[in-house]
C-alpha positions as CSV (number, residue, x, y, z in Angstrom):
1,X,14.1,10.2,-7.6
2,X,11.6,12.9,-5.9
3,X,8.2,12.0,-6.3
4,X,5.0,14.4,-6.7
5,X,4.2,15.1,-3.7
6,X,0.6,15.3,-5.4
7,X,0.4,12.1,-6.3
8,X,0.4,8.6,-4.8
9,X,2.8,6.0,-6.6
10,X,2.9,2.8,-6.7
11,X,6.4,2.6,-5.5
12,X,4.8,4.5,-2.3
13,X,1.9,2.1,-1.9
14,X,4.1,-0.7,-2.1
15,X,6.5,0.8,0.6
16,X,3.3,1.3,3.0
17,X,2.1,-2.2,2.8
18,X,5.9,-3.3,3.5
19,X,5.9,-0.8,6.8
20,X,2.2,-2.5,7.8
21,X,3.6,-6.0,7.7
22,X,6.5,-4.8,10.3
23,X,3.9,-3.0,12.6
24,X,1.6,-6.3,12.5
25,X,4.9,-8.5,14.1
26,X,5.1,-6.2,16.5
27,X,1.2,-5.5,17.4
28,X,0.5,-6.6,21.0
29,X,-3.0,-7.1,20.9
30,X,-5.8,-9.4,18.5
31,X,-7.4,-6.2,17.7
32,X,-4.2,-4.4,16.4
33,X,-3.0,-7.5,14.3
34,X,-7.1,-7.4,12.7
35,X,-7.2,-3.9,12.0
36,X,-3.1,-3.5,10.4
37,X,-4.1,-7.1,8.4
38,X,-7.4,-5.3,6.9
39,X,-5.2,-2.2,6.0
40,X,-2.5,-4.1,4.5
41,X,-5.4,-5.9,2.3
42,X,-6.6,-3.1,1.1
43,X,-2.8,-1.1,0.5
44,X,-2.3,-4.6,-1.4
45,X,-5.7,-3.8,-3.5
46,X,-4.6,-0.5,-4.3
47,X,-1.2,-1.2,-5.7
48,X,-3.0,-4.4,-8.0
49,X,-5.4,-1.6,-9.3
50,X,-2.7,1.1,-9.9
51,X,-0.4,-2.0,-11.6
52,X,-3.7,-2.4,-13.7
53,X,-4.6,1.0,-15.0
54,X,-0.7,1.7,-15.4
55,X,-0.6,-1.7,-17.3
56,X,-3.8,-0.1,-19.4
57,X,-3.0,3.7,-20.0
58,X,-4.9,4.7,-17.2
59,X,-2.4,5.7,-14.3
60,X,-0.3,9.2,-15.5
61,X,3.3,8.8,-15.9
């Protein structure tokens, strides 16, 4: 299935947070594990909120 490439789905976010947990095994330093962990918190954020407005009407189809 092609996706818009305007939008963001949640099937994309999910995907990203996946390809952050493989570069944090293979980060070599304290610094890089920190800063992948923060993005794949907030990735994981996003795709709860998306869920929720999808969930509510919110997100477009």
């Amino acid at each position: 299935a092609l996706e818009d490439r305007a939008s963001l789905s949640i099937g994309q976010v999910l995907r990203f947070v996946d390809s952050v947990r493989v570069r944090m095994a293979l980060a070599c330093t304290d610094d890089e594990v920190l800063q992948l962990a923060y993005l794949r918190r907030n990735a994981e954020e996003l795709a709860e909120r998306m869920i929720d407005w999808a969930n509510t009407g919110r997100l477009p189809a």
